[in-house]
N, CA and C atoms as a LAMMPS dump frame, in Angstrom:
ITEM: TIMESTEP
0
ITEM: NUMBER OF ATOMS
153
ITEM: BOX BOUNDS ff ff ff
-5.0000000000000000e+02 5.0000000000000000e+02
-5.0000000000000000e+02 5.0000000000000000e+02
-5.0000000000000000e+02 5.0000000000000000e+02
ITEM: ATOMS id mol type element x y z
1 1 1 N -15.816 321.958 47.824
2 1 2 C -15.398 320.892 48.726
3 1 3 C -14.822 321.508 49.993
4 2 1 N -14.012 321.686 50.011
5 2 2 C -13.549 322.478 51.358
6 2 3 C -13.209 323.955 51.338
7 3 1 N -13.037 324.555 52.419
8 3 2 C -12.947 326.161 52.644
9 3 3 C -10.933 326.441 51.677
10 4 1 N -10.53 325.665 51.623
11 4 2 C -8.962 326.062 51.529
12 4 3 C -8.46 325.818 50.048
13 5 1 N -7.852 326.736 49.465
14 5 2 C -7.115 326.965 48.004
15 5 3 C -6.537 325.812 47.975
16 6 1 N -6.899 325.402 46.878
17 6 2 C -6.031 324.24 45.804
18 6 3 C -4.348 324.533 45.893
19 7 1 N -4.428 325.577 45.753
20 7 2 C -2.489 325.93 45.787
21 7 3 C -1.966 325.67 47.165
22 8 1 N -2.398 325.719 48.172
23 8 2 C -2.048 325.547 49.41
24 8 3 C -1.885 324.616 49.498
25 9 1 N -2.678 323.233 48.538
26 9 2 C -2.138 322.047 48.725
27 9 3 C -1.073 321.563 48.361
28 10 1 N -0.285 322.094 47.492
29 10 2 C 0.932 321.349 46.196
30 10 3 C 2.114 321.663 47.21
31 11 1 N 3.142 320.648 47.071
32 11 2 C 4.435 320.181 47.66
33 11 3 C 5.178 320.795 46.8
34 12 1 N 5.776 321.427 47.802
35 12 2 C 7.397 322.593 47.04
36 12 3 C 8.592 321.26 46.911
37 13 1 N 9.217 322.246 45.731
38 13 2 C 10.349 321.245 45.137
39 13 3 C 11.293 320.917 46.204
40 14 1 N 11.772 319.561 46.054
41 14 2 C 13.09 319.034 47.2
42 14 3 C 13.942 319.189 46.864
43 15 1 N 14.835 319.923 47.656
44 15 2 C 16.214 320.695 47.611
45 15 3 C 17.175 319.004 47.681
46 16 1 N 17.903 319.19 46.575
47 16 2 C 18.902 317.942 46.622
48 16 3 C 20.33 318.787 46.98
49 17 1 N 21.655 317.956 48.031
50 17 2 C 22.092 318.729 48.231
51 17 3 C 23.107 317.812 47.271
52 18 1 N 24.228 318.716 47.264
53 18 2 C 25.301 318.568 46.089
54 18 3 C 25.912 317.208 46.239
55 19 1 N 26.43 316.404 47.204
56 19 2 C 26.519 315.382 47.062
57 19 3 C 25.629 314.23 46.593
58 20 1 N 24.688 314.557 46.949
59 20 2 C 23.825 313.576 46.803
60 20 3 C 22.949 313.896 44.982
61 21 1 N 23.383 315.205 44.587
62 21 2 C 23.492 315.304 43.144
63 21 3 C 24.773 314.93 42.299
64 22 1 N 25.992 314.657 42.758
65 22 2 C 27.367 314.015 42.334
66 22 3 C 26.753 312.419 42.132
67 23 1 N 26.188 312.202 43.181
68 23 2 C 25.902 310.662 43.239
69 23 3 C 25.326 310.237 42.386
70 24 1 N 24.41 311.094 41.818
71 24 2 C 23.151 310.799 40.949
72 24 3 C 23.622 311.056 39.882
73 25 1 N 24.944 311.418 39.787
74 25 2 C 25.204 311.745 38.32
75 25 3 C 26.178 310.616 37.809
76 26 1 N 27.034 309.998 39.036
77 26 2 C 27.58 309.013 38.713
78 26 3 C 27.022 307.554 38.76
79 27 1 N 25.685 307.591 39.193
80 27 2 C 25.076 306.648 38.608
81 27 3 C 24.919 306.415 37.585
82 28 1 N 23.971 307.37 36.849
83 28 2 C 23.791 307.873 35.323
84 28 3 C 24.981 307.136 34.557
85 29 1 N 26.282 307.586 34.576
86 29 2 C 27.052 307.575 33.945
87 29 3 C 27.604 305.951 33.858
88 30 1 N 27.262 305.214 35.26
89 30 2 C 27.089 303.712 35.328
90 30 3 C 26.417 303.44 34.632
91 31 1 N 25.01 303.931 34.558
92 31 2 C 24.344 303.125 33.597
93 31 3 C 24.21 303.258 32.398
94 32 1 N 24.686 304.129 32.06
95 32 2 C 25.008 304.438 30.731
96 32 3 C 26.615 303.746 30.067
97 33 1 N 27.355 303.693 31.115
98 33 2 C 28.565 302.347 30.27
99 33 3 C 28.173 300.905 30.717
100 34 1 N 27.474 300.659 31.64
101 34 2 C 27.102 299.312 31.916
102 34 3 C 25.76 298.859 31.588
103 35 1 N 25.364 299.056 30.402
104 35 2 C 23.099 298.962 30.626
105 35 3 C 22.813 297.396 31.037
106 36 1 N 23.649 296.333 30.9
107 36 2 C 23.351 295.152 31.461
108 36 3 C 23.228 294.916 32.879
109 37 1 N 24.507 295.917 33.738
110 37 2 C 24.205 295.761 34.809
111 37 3 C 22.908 296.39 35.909
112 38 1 N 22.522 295.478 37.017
113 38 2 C 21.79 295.963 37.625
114 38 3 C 21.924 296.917 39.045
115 39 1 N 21.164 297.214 39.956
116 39 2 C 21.512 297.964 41.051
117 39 3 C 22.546 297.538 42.069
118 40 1 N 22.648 296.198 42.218
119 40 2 C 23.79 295.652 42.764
120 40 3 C 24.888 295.784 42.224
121 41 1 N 25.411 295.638 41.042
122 41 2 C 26.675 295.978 40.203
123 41 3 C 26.967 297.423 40.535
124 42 1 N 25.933 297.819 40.585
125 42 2 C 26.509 299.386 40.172
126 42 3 C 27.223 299.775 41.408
127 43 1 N 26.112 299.551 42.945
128 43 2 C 26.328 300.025 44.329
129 43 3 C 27.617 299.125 44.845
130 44 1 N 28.351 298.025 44.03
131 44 2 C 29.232 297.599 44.26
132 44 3 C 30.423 298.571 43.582
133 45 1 N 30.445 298.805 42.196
134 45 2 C 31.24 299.783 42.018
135 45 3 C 31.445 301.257 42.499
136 46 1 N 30.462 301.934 43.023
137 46 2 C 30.75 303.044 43.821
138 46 3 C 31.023 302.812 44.895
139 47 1 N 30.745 301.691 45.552
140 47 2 C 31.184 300.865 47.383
141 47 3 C 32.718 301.045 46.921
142 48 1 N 33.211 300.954 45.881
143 48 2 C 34.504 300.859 45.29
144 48 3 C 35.292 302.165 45.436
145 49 1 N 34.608 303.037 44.549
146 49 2 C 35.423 304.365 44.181
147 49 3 C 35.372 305.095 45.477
148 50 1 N 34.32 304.265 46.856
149 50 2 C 34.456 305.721 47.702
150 50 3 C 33.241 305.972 48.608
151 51 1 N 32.124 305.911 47.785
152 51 2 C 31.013 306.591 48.008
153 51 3 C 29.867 305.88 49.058
């Protein structure tokens, strides 16, 4: 098909930076004590703590 390596095509991993891995962890941890609530509940309780 074309002149250029298959590997040249694939997307390198996205660097998450540390906050935005804190965040993701205290989501998790929302949804894991709240499983009823939805994305609004949750982004209301971290609108809360700060974030």
């Amino acid at each position: 098909m074309g002149g250029q390596h298959r590997s040249t095509q694939r997307h390198g991993g996205k660097v998450v930076d540390i906050e935005e891995a804190k965040l993701r962890q205290r989501l998790r941890e929302i949804a894991a004590e709240h499983i009823r609530w939805g994305r609004r509940m949750a982004h209301r309780l971290l609108r809360r703590e700060g974030w």
